[in-house]
N, C-alpha and C positions, 0 to 999 in steps of 0.2 A: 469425609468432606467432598461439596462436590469442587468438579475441574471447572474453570471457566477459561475462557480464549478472548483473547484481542487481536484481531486481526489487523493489521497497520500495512498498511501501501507506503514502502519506503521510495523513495525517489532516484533512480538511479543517472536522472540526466546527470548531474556533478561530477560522479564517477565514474562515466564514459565520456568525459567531456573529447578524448580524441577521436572515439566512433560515432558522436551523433553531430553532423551537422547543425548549425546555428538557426538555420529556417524549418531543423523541424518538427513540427507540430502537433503530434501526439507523445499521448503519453509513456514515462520512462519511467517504469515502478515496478516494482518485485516484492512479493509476498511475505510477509515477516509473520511469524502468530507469537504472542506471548502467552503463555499457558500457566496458571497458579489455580491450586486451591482458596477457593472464597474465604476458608475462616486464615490462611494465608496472609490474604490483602488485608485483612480486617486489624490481623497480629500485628503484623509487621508494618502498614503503612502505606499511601501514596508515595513518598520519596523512594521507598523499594522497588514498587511498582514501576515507579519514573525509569528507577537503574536499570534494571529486568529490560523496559522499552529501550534504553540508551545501547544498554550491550546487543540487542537485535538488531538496531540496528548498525552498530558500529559495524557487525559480521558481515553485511553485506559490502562486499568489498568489489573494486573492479573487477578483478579475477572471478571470484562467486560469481558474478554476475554474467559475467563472461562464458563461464563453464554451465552454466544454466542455458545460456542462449546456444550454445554451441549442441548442448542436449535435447532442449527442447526444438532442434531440428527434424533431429533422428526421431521422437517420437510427441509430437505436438500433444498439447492437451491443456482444452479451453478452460478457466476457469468460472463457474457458475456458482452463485448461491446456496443453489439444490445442491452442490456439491460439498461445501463447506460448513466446518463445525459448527456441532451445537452448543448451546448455550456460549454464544460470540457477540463479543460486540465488533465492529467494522466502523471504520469510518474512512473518507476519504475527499479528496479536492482539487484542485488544481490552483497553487497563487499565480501559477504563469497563465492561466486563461480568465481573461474577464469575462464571464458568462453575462455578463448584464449589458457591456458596452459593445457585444460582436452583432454584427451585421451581414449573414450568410444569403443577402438577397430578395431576405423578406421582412425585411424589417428586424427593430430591434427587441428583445425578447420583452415579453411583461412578467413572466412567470419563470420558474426552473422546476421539473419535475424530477423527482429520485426511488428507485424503487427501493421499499425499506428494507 
């Protein structure tokens, strides 16, 4: 069978609530992948699938998170696309940024572009 990947941008502002300031403005997300066999998800279910996604993310904890940043000092490393799994789905968003109602100066947006 084959593997497939979901890769999920968990949110970590809630769980540094005492390292990240109130005003700011980027984003606070860390890597999660769920990984199953296709005929897996088919067996067993979206509610599994759900679980699988809940327990990833429940793992990222302050501390994780913490010990992530504290490593990813000593040795940085950007994440791309070209770098990441195949056969992935990805998705991702911001509910704390209104892309439609921001005004950087030049007006207000008509479009949002995303590379697939």
């Amino acid at each position: 069978m084959k593997e497939i990947n979901y890769l999920m941008l968990i949110g970590a502002r809630q769980r540094l609530q005492a390292q990240l300031q109130a005003e700011y403005f980027g984003n606070a997300v860390q890597t999660g992948i769920v990984a199953m066999k296709a005929g897996e998800v088919v067996e067993k279910g979206l509610g599994y699938v759900a679980l699988q996604m809940n327990k990833m993310v429940a793992m990222h904890t302050e501390e994780k998170l913490m010990n992530f940043l504290e490593s990813w000092t000593d040795s940085p490393k950007l994440t791309t696309m070209d770098s990441e799994e195949t056969n992935a789905l990805v998705t991702s968003s911001s509910p704390r940024f209104n892309i439609y109602g921001n005004d950087f100066g030049w007006g207000r947006p008509i479009a949002v572009r995303s590379k697939p």
